[in-house]
MARRO-741801 format. One record per residue (C-alpha): residue in one letter; x, y, z. Coordinates in steps of 0.1 Angstrom, whole numbers, plus 5000, padded with zeros to 4 digits. Example, Ala and Ser with C-alpha at 12.3 -4.5 7.8 and 13.67 -1.06 7.14 Angstrom:
// MARRO-741801
a512349555078/s513749895071/
//
This chain:
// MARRO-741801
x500050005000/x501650364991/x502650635015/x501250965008/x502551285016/x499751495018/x499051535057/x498251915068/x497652095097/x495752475094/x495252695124/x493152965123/x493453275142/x491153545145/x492653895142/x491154075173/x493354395170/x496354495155/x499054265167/x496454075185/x495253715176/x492753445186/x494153095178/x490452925175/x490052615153/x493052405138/x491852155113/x493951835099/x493451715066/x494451465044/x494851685011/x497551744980/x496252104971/x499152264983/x501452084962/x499652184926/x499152444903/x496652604884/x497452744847/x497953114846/x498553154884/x502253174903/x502852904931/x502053214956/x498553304939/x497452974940/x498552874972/x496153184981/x493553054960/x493152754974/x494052785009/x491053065006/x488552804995/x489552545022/x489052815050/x485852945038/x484652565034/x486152495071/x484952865086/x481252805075/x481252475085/x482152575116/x479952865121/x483153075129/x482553485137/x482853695111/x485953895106/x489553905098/x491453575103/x495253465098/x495153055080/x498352875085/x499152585065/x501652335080/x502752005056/x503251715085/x504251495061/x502851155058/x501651145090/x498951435109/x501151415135/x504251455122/x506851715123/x505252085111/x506852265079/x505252585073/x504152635043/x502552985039/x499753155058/x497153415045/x495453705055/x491653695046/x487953855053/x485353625059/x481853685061/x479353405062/x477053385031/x474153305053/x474453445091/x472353325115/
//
């Protein structure tokens, strides 16, 4: 049976006020987004891209406040436990389609 290397770790943090975060929700998933790329976008917009879609699919999900939040991504390797490599983090608005 193959070993994947697709294990993930993303924590996100609510921005309460400048300089001040809220580390609320981490989320581990078993995913190879990070390591592709779309046609016509750098490494650095699609990592944006995507990561942007997995937190508004986790965020809703989750029913999390709206506001400004900070999504790290962290590759663990082949295992969710594993060792964490940072790979990137964004900066986003989010703002439930739907509240209530």
């Amino acid at each position: 049976m193959p070993t994947w290397n697709y294990w993930h770790r993303l924590e996100y943090r609510r921005v309460l006020r400048k300089g001040h975060y809220l580390h609320e929700y981490t989320e581990v998933v078993e995913d190879q987004g990070w390591v592709l790329q779309r046609r016509g976008m750098s490494k650095e917009e699609y990592f944006t891209y995507y990561t942007q879609a997995c937190a508004r699919d986790f965020l809703g999900r989750v029913r999390a406040t709206p506001g400004t939040w900070i999504v790290a991504v962290y590759h663990t390797g082949e295992t969710s436990d594993g060792p964490r490599t940072l790979r990137g983090s964004i900066r986003m608005r989010w703002q439930p389609l739907n509240p209530g």
